[in-house]
N, C-alpha and C positions, 0 to 999 in steps of 0.2 A: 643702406647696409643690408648684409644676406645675414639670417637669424640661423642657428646654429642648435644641435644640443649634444651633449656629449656627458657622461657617465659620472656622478661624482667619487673618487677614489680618496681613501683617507689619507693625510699628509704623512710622509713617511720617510725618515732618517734615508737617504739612499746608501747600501749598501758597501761595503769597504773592496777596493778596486782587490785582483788575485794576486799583484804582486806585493798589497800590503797587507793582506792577509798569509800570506809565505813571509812576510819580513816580522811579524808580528811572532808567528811559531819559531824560526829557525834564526831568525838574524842575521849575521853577516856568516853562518856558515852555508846558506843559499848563494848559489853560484850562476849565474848567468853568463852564457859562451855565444855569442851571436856571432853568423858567418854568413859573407851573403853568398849570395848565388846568380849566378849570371845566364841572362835568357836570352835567346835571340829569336828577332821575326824577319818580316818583310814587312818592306814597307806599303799603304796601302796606296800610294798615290795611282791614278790611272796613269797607264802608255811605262811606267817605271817597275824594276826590280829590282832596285838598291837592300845590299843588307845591310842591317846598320844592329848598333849595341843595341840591347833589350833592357828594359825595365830593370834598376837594384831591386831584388826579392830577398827575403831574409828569412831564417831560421834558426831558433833559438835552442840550445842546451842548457836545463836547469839539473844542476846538480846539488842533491839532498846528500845530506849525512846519510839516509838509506837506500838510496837510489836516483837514478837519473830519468831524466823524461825531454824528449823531442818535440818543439813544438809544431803548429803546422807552418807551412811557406805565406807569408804575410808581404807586402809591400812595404814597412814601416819597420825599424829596431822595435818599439816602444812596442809596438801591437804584439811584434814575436816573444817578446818577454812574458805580454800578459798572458799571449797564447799559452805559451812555456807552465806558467803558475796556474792558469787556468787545471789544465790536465791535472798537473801534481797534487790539488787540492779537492779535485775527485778523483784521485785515485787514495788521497788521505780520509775521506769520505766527509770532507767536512761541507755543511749545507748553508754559508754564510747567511743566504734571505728567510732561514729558518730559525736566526737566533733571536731575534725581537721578541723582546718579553711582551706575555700580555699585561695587559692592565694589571690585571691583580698581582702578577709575579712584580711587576715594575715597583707595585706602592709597598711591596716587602723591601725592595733593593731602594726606594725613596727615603725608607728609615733609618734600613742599614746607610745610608749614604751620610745623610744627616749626623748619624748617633756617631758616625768615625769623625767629619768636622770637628764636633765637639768633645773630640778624644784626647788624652795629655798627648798622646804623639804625634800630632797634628798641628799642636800650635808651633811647630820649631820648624817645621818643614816650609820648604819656597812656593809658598801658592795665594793667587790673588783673596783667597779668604780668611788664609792664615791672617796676612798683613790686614785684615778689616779687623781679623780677632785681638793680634797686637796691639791694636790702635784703640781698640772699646775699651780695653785694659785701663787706657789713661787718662779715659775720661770720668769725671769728674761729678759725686755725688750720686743721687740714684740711678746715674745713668752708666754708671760703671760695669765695664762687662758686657755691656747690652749692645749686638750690633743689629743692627735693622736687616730688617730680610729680604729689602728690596737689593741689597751689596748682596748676600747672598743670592738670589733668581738670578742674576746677573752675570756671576762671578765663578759662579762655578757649572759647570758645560756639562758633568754629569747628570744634574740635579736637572736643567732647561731639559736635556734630553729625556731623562724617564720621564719626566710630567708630560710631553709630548707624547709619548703610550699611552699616560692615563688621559689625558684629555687631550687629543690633537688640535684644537681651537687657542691651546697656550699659545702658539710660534705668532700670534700676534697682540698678543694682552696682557704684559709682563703682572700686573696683578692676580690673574688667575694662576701664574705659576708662585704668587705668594701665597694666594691663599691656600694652595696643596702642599706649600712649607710649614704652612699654619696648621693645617691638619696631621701632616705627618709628626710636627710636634708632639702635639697632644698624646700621639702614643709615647713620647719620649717622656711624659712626666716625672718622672724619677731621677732625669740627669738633664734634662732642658727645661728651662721656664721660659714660655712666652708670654709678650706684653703686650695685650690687646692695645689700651691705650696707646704705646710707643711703636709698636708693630717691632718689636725686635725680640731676639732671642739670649738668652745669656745663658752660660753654662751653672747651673747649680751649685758641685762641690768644685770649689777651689783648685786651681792646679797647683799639680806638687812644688814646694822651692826647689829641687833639681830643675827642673822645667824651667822655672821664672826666672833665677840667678843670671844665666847666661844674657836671658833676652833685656833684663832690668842697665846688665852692663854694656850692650851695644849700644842700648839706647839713651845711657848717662849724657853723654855731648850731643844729644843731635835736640836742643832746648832750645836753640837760637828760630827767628822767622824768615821761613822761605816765600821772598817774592814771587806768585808765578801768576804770569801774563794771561788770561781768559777771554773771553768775547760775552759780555751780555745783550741779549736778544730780549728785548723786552716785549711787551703781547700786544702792545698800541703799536699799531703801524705809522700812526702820527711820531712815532718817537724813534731816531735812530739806532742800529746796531752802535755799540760802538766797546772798546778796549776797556778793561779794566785791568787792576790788581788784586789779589787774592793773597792774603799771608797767611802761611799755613806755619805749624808747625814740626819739627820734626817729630818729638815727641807726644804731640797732639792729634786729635781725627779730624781731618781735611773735611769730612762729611758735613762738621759741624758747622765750621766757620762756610762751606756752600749756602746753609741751610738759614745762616745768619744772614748772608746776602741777600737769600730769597726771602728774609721775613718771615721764616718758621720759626717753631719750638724750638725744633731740634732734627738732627740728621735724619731721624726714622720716618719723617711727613717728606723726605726727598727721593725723587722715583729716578733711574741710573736707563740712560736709553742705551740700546747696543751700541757698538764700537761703529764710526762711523769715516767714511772713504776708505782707504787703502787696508788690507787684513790685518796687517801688524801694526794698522794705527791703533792707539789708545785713548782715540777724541772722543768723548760723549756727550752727551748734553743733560745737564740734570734738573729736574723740574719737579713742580708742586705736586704731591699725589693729593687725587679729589676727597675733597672733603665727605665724606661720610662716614659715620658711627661704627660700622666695623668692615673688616678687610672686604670680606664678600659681597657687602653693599657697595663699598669703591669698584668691586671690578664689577658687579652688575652697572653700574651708572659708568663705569669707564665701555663697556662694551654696545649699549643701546642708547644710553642719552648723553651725548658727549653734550650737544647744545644747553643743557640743564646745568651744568660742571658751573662750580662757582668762579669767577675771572674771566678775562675776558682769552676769548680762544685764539691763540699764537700762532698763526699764518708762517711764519718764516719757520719757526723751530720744529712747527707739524713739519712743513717741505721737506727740513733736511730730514728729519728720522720716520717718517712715512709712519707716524702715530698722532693721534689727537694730544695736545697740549692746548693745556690752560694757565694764565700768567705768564711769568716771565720766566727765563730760560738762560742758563751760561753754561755756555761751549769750552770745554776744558779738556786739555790732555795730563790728566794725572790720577794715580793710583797706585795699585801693589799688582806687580806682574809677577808670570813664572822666573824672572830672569834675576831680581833681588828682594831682598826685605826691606830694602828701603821704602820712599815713597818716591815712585818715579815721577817727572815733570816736565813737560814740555810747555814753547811758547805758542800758544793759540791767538794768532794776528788776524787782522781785519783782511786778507790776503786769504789765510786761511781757510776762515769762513765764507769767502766769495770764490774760491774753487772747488770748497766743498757744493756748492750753490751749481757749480756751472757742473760738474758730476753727474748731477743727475739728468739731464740730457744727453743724446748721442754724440750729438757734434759737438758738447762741451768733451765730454770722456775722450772725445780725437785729440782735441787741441791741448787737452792736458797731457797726452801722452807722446804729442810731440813736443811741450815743453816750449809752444809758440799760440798763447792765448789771442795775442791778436791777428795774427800773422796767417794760422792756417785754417780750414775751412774740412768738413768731411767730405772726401771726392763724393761725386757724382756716380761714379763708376769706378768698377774695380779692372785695372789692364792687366799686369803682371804684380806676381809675388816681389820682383825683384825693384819694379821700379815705384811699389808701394810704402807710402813710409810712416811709421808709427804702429800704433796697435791694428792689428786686422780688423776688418771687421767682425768677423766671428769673434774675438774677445773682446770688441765691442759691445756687443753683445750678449755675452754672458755678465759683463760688467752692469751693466744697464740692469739687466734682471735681478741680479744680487742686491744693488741697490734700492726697488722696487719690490724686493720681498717676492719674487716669483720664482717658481721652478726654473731649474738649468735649462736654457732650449734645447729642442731635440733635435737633432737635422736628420733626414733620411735620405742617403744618395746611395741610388741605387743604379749603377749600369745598364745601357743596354746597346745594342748593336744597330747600326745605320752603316748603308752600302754607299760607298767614296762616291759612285757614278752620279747619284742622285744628289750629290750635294753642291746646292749652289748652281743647280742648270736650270736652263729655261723652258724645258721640257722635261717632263718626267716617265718619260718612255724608254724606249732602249732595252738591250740588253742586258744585262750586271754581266758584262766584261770587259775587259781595259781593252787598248789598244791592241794586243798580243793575242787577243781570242781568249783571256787567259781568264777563271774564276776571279770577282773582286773580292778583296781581302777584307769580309767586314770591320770596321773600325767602331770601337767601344768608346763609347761616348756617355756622359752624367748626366742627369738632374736630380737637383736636392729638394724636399719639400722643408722647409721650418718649421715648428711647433712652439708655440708659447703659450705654457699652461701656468694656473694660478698654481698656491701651495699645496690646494685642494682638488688638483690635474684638473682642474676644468679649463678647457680649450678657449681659449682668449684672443688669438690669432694665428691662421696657418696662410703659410707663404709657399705657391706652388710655379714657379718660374718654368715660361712657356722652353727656353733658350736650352741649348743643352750643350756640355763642353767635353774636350777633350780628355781636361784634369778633373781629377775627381774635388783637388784644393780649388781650384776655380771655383765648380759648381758653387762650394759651399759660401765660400765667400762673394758672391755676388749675391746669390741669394738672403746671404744675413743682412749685404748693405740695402737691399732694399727694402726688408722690415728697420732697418736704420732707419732710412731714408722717410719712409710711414710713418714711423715714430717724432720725425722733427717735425714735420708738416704738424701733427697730431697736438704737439708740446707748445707748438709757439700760435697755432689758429685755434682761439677757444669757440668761438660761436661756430664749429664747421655745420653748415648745411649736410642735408643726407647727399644733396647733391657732389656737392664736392667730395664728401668721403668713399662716396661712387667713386668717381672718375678718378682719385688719387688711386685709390684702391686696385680698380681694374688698369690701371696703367700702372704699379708695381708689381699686378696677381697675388693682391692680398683677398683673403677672405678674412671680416672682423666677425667675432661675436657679439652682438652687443652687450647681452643681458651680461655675460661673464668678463666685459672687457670694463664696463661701468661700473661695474662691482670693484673690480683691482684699482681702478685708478678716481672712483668717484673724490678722495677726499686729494687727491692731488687737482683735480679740476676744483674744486672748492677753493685750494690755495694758487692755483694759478688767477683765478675770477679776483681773490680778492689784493691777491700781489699788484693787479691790474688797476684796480681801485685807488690804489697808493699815489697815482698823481705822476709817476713816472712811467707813463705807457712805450712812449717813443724812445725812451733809452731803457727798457729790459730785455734781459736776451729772449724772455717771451714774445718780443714786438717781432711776428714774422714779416712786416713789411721791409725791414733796415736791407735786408739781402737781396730783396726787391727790387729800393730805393737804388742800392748800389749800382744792381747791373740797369737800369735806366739811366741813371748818369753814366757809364758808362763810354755811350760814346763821343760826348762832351768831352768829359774829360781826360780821355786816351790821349788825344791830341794835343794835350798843355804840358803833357811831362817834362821836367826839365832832367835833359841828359849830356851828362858831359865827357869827355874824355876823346882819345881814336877810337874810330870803327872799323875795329881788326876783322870784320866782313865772318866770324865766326858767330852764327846768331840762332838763338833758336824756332823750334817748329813743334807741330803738334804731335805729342809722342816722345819729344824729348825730355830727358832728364836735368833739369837743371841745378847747379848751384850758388848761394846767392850768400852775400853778408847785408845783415840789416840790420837797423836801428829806429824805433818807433819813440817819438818825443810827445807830451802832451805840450798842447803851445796853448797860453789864452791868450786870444787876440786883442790887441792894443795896450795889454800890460808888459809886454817883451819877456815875460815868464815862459821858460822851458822847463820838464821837469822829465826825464829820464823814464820809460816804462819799461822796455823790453831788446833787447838785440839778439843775435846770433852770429858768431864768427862765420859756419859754416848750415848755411840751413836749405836741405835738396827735395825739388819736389819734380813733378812731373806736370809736362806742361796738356791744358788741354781736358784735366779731368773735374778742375774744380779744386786743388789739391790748395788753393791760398783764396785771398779776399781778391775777388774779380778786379780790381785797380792795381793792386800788385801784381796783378799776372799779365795786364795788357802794360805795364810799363816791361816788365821784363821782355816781352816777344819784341818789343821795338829796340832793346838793345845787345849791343854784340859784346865778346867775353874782354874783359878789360877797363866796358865802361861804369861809370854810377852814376844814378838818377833819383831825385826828390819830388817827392809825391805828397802832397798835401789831403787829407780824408777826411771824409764827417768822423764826428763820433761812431762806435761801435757801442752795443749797450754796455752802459755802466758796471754789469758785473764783471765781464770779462776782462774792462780795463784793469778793474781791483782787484780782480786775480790774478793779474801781470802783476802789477805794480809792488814792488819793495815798500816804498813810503805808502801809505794809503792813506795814513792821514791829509798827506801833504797834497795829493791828486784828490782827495773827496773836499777840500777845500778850493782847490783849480775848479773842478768838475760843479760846485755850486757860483761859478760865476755866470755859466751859461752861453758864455763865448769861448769856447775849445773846441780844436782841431787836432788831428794827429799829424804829425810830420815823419813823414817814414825816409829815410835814404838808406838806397841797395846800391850794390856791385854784384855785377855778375862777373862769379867765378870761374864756373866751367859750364861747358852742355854737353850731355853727352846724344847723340845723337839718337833718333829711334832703333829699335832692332830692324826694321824694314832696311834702313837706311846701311846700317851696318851689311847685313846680308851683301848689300849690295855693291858698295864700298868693296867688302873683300874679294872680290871675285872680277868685279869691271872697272880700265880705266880707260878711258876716264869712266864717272860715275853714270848709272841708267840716267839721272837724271838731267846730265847735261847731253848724255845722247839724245835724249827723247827732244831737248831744245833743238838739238842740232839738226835731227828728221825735219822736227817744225818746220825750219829754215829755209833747208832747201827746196822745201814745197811752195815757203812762199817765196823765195827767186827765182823758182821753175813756172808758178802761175802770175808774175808781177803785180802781186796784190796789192791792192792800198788801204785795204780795213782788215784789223783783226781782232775778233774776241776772243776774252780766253774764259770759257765756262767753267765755273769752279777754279776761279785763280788765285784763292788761298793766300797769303803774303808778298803774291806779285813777283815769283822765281821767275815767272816764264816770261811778263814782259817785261821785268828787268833786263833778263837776258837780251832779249830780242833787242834791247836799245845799245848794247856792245858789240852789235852787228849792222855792217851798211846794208842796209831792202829798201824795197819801195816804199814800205808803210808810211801812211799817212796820216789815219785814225788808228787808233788803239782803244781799246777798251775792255772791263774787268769786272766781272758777276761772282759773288760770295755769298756764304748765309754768318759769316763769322764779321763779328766787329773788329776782333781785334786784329785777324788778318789781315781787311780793308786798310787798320789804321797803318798798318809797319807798310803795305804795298803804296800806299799813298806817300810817306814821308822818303820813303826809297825812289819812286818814278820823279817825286816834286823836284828832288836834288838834284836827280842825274838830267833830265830834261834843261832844268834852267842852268845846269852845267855846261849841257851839249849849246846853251844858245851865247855861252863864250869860244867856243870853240870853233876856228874858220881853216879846212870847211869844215861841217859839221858833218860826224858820222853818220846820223841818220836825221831823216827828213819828215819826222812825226808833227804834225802840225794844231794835234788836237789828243787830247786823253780824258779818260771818266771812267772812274769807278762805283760799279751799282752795287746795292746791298738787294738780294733776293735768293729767292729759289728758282735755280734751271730750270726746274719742272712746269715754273710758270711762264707765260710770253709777255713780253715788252715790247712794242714795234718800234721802240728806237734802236732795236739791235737790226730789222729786218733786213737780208739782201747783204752783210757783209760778206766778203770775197773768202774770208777764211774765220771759222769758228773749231777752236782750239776746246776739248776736255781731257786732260791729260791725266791719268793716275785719279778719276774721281768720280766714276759710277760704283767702284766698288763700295764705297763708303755708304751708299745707298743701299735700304732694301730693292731688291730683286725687280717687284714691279712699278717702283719708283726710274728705275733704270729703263724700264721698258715704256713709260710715259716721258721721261725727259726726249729717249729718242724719237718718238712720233712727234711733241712738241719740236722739235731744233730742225728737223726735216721737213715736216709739214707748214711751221708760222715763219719760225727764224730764218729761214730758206739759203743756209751759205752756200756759196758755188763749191767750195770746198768745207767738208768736215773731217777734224782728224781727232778721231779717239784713241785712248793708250789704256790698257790695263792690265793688272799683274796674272800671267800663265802658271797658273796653280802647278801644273806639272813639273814645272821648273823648281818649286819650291823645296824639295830635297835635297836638293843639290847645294841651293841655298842654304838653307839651316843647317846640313853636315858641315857645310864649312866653317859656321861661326859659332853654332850651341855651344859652350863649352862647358858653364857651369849645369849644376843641376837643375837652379830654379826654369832654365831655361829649356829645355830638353824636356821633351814630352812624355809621360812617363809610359804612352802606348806607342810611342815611337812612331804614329802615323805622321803624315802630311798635314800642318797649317797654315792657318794664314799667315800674310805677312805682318799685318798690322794689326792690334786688336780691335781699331774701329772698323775694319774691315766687314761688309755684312754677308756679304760671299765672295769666291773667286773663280773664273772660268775655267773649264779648259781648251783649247782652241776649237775643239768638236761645238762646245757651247757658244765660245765669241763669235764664229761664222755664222752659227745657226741666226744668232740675235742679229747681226749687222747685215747678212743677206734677203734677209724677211725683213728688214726696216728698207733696207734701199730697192729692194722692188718694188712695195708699196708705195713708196714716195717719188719714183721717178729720178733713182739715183744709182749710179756704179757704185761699186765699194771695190778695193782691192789690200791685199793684207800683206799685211809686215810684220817687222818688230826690230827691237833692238835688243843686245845683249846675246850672247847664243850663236848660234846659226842652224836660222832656219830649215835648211836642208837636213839636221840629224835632231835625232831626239836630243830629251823633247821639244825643241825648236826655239823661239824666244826668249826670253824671261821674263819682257816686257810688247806684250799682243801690240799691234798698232790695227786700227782700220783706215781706210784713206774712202770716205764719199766723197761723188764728184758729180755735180746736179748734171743732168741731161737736156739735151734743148727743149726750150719750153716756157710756159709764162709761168712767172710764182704765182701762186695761189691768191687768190686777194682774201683778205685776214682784219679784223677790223683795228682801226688803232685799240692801243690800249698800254697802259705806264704803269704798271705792278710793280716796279722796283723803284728803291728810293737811292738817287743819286747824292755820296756821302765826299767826294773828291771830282773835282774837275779842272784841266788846265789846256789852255789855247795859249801857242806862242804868241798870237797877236797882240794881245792882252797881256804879254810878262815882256813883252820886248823894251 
């Protein structure tokens, strides 16, 4: 790890945004008029000068009761508004980051705040302290009147906030904001008494009967006991969570009857943790405050020796509310909101508490937002806005921090300028100008850095991404999913070596802090260690090996899916968006018990990025739209089941048999195809890609080959293809680095081959086939000496000098008489994308040239694919000669899809020593099937 230092700044309320600081003065006689404004450029592609629409720009008119003001030209509505109120609130002169009281002003307005709580006109009003004050009212004997001050720190957001002035160390020690309730009492002696013993406060003189009358007769009928459903969490990890009930009264204080459960006194020994998951939830967790003699002594020993605290300390109830607990602990949603004087109440299920559990993770916080706990997974990478589904990762993001008690993160993307020429060539020379002679149009490109600071801004982690993109939304959001992506590695690997945190680190470009990152999250490593302890290692979603486990089996079990239905030959590919109906069963095996967890009518992911559990996504790619397939799975950890799961009683009773499986069956609904694919689609028929088969072809019935490889043959289009056509082929064979690929290209050649050998005559005369699992870039000499070696559409997918080693490698070891490569003419690409962008997420907001694909790692322009394929075939003793399909070649810009055609020269091949780097996953000789 790289060690760090940075400034410590005091924690500090962040500021109220400018349009709700205008909404606060003027209200709804503030006007907002936004109009956009339309920009036009050039585009920058090289050899091109298409004009096309420009960027929506916007600017805002806010109109005051005293006047109006313009804002400046923004990309965004939301920014032109702020821009808008921004002005109009210096030109009103008001200085918002000026109004923070200090200290001493704060602990004036702490009393005043106080002394109104406890005012007659207060107790009738709708606010969560009022209804504590109602409720002390009915309790009983000396404790009458008396509410505890811990419902107050709590409950009223004025009160947390000044004490945040006076002591900024409150925002994590809910007792230190009692004990400056406790203090600010004390000046109220005349009309508040506090009860050191009871810790609560009560009002002195009596409220009026005017006052009382009313509230005495709302609350005549409400005498009966309210059932309401809790979760108690008890502090032995030996001992499970599990359900309870809780009968509260109407006209009683719920505090008490908590406090009875926990084997207190009384309500005033019960400490109220903040509101926990979602903002407007009302679930808290209410637990024992530490035993000591007076306030100040509890939060000295709740702040330095939590290990001292009498009980034993609460591993699970710490996790969820990111505070030390001691004892035992119930999860409850109920209290007195802004919204009635009732006592509001919800059901807190064992469901509940196991998604509040999965929460605090990233990839839980995915799956919970897409409302498919088993089902989905946090991509790997972020493609498009459009074909991404669920929460971004930016509000991932923020989420995560919220829940972790840290600062908002900061992103910083800042613009800046790269010339078209230089991107994506093989030489970095040249002149910066297009084909035309003409100046190149610099193109404005992002990167974002991240920031993740504690409460106290100290720098915890910064994420500085080498990549840089066209959108400025891109930018941000790849760059948050890779501090995601850090974060889950971080949550579920507790021993990390320095070593590994190195190399996870430098392969996202994160920089950690440590001293400042151990500090935020020491007592969640505390409860991950001892969660681990608990005896259920392999089924917690801390167990990072289960994801592991998965893609190892993998390509076992690709292979056994059971699919059934027609293969309406509509199937999908990498890049595509899929949609699927699914249903996940818990089964224990050999009791014939099935037990319902989770489904979806309609549930769309993208294939390719990681977006489901790698079993679900390789059965999906092996079928076409129409069919359904059932897939049998290990377990997943235990919480995320119970966070699906409706019954959880009924599955944590399945799940302690020890013999369960998941049974998942899908249909696939629709695919939509990639945007490459589309592009392409709307402009050529038939599609590039069957012309690029179709070039194949006649090359090999112009050279009458009988071997073919297909380098990078991906789901096996091309020698699918190739088997719908009579050739000479003899041998056929197939190189991938993708499993799931392999498995769809194997189950496709197996069919139609042992098809072709009922068929007299037979179409073609393939007598042998094999599919390798490898990288191009490496040599096998079982390929050596084939008559034609095929890379269609598949160097781009490659960095730059990876592309420049697989060609030396396939020319120099693999020696085919013929090689034919294909890749996408960046120049072309204009043409393309005018055709199809329609929406906005799709439309680039600088209007330049991109690529087609977003795994795409660069793209030529033919000045570049010559340069690369002339200087490979001189060197190796080879012709090239160039093509394409799509276009015509003879006008701009020529292609759409570059072809090269090498063609060995006489001579001997090289002699290369044997060598078998790839692992043969598919193999079939008619001999042997006949």
């Amino acid at each position: 790890m790289e060690a760090g230092k940075s400034s410590v700044i005091a924690s500090k309320k962040p500021p109220p945004t400018p349009k709700s600081i205008i909404h606060q003065k003027f209200g709804s006689t503030a006007v907002y008029t936004v109009e956009e404004i339309q920009d036009c450029t050039q585009n920058g592609c090289p050899g091109l000068c298409i004009s096309q629409k420009g960027p929506c720009l916007y600017r805002c008119t806010l109109t005051l009761p005293e006047f109006s003001i313009v804002s400046d030209i923004c990309k965004r509505k939301k920014d032109a508004e702020q821009s808008a109120a921004e002005k109009a609130i210096e030109k009103l002169g008001i200085h918002p980051n000026k109004d923070n009281p200090t200290p001493e002003e704060a602990w004036g307005q702490l009393v005043g705040r106080l002394s109104y709580l406890f005012s007659d006109e207060f107790l009738s009003s709708v606010h969560p302290v009022s209804g504590h004050l109602r409720a002390a009212l009915q309790r009983e004997g000396h404790l009458n009147g008396f509410v505890p001050v811990s419902a107050i720190a709590v409950c009223d957001a004025k009160i947390c906030s000044l004490c945040k002035y006076i002591k900024p160390e409150v925002e994590s020690n809910i007792l230190l904001v009692m004990e400056l309730i406790h203090r600010a009492a004390e000046k109220l002696g005349g009309s508040v008494l506090f009860s050191e013993d009871h810790l609560s406060l009560k009002k002195l003189n009596a409220y009026p009967p005017e006052t009382m009358e009313p509230l005495l007769k709302s609350e005549s009928g409400m005498g009966e006991s309210i059932p309401i459903e809790v979760i108690r969490i008890p502090s032995s990890v030996k001992k499970t969570v599990e359900p309870m009930i809780l009968n509260a009264s109407g006209n009683g204080y719920y505090l008490d009857v908590i406090a009875c459960e926990l084997g207190l006194r009384d309500a005033s020994k019960v400490l109220i943790s903040r509101t926990l998951g979602r903002a407007s939830s009302e679930i808290r967790l209410y637990y024992c405050i530490p035993n000591a003699k007076t306030l100040s002594q509890s939060s000295q020993c709740h702040t330095n020796q939590t290990g001292q605290l009498e009980g034993e300390f609460n591993v699970r109830a710490s996790y969820l509310c990111g505070q030390d607990i001691c004892g035992d602990a119930i999860l409850a949603s109920l209290g007195y909101t802004w919204r009635s004087i009732d006592l509001f109440h919800e059901v807190v299920s064992l469901r509940t508490y196991y998604r509040l559990l999965a929460s605090k993770i990233p990839r839980g916080i995915y799956k919970l937002s897409r409302e498919a706990i088993l089902a989905a997974e946090l991509p790997a990478v972020f493609t498009t806005r459009s074909n991404w589904k669920g929460s971004f990762p930016k509000e991932i993001l923020i989420v995560f921090c919220r829940q972790h008690r840290l600062s908002e993160p900061i992103f910083l993307c800042n613009p800046f300028e790269s010339q078209p020429a230089l991107q994506g060539s093989p030489d970095s020379g040249g002149d910066k100008t297009n084909g035309n002679d003409q100046p190149m149009v610099p193109i404005v490109e992002y990167k974002c850095v991240v920031k993740i600071l504690s409460k106290c801004q100290d720098l915890i982690i910064q994420c500085s991404p080498k990549e840089s993109y066209k959108k400025e939304a891109d930018a941000i959001e790849t760059a948050a999913l890779k501090v995601l992506s850090w974060l889950n590695i971080f949550f579920v690997i507790l021993d990390l070596s320095e070593e590994t945190v190195t190399f996870a680190s430098k392969e996202l470009d994160i920089l950690i802090y440590p001293q400042h990152f151990l500090k935020e999250f020491a007592s969640c490593l505390s409860v991950h260690y001892q969660f681990q302890s608990i005896g259920t290692q392999s089924h917690s979603f801390l167990a990072y090996d289960y994801m592991n486990q998965q893609n190892h089996k993998l390509v076992d079990k690709v292979s056994s899916v059971k699919i059934g239905g027609h293969d309406s030959g509509v199937t999908p590919s990498t890049g595509s968006l899929v949609c699927i109906s699914y249903t996940i069963s818990l089964v224990a095996e050999g009791e014939c018990t099935k037990e319902y967890i989770e489904s979806s009518e309609e549930f769309e992911f993208e294939i390719g990025c990681g977006a489901v559990l790698p079993l679900l996504e390789a059965a999906v790619t092996q079928m076409s739209v129409g069919q359904s397939a059932w897939i049998n799975m290990e377990l997943p950890p235990d919480e995320f089941i119970l966070a699906a799961a409706r019954d959880s009683e009924t599955i944590v009773t399945l799940l302690s048999t020890g013999t369960c499986f998941l049974e998942c069956a899908i249909t696939l609904l629709r695919v939509t195809v990639p945007l490459e694919d589309r592009m392409e689609q709307a402009l050529f028929k038939p599609p590039l890609s069957k012309q690029r088969v179709e070039y194949a072809l006649q090359h090999i019935r112009q050279s009458c080959a009988a071997s073919l490889v297909d380098l990078g043959c991906g789901s096996g289009s091309l020698l699918d293809s190739l088997l719908d056509y009579p050739s000479s082929l003899e041998t056929i064979a197939g190189v991938d680095l993708s499993h799931k690929g392999l498995a769809r290209a194997a189950k496709i050649l197996h069919t139609k081959l042992n098809a072709s050998m009922d068929t007299e005559p037979s179409i073609n005369k393939v007598e042998s086939a094999v599919l390798f699992y490898g990288s191009i870039t490496n040599f096998d000499s079982r390929l050596r000496g084939f008559d034609i070696a095929t890379c269609l559409e598949v160097i781009e997918h490659m960095e730059e000098d990876e592309a420049c080693i697989f060609g030396n490698v396939v020319l120099s070891t693999f020696c085919p008489r013929i090689l034919i490569v294909s890749t996408p003419n960046y120049e072309y690409n204009p043409i393309l994308q005018r055709s199809t962008l329609q929406s906005p997420e799709e439309r680039d907001e600088n209007q330049t040239c991109k690529f087609r694909n977003h795994d795409h790692k660069f793209e030529w322009t033919r000045e570049q694919f010559r340069h690369w394929a002339t200087d490979l075939a001189l060197r190796y003793n080879y012709s090239v000669e160039f093509s394409g399909v799509g276009g015509d070649g003879d006008k701009e810009p020529g292609f759409a899809s570059q072809i090269a055609v090498f063609r060995k020269k006489d001579g001997e091949f090289s002699i290369t020593d044997a060598a078998e780097n790839y692992e043969v996953v598919w193999e079939w000789n008619r001999s042997s099937n006949s």
